[in-house]
C-alpha positions as CSV (number, residue, x, y, z in Angstrom):
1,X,51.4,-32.6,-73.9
2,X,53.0,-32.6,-70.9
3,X,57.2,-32.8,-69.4
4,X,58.4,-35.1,-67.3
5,X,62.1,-35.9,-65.6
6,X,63.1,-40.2,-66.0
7,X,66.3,-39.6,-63.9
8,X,68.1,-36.8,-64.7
9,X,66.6,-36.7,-68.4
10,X,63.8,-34.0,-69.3
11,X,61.5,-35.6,-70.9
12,X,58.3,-34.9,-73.1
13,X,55.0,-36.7,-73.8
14,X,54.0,-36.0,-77.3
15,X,50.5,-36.8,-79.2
16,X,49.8,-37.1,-82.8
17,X,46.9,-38.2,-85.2
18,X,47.6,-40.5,-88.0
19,X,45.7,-41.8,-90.1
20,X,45.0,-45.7,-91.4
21,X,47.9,-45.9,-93.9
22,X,50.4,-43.4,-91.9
23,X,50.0,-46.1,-88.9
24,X,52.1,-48.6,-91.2
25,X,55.1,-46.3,-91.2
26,X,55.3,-46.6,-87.6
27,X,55.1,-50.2,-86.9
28,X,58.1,-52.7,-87.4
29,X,58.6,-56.8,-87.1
30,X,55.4,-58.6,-86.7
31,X,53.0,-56.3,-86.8
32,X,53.6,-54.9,-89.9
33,X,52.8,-58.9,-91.3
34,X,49.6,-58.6,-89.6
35,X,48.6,-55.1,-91.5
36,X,50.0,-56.6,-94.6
37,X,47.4,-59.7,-94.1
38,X,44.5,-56.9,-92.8
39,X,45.4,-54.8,-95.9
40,X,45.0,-57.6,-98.2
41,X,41.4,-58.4,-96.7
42,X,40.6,-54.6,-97.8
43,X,39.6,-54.4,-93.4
44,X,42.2,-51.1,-92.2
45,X,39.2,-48.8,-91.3
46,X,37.6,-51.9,-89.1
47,X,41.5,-51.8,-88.0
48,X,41.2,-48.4,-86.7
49,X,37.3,-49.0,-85.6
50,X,38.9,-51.7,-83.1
51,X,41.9,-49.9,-81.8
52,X,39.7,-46.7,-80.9
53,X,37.1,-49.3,-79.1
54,X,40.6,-51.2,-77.1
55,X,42.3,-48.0,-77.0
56,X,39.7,-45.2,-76.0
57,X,42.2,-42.7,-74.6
58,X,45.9,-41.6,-76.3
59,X,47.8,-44.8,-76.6
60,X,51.8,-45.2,-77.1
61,X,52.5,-46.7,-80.5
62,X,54.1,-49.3,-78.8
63,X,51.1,-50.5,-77.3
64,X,49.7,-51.2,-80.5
65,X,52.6,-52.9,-82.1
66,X,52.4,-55.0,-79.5
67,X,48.7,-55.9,-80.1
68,X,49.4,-56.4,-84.2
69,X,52.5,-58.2,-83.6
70,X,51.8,-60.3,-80.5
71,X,48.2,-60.9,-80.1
72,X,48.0,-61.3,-84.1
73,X,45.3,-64.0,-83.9
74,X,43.0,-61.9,-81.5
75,X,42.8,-59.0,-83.9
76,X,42.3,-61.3,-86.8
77,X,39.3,-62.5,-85.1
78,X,37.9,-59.3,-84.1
79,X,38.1,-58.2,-88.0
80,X,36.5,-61.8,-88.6
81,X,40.1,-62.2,-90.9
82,X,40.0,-66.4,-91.2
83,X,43.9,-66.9,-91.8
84,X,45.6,-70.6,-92.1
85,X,47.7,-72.0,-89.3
86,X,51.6,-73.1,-90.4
């Protein structure tokens, strides 16, 4: 943990461990759809396998929204998750 300044604002870096089903409370929009649809193919802890292989060192939640919400169909693939196209 470390402090920073972002213009006149003190700022501080904080890390946390959470585990499979704590990461749901902290995602929003699209993402949570995809861990709703990795959920339902019983596939969180291959989930947290592929985020700890993508994300080897501390990574801001935001980071992996991103991935769930925006790059849905690559993680689907990863998890070899076969979803329809609308």
């Amino acid at each position: 943990m470390f402090s920073k300044t972002k213009g006149s604002v003190a700022v501080i870096t904080i890390t946390k461990d959470i585990s499979a089903w704590e990461l749901q409370d902290e995602l929003w929009s699209g993402a949570l759809d995809t861990v709703k649809t990795i959920i339902e193919c019983d596939k969180m802890q291959d989930l947290i396998s592929l985020l700890e292989d993508l994300f080897f060192e501390p990574v801001d939640i935001m980071k992996i929204n991103d991935l769930l919400w925006f790059d849905a169909d690559f993680v689907y693939e990863q998890l070899g998750i076969e979803v329809d196209g609308d």
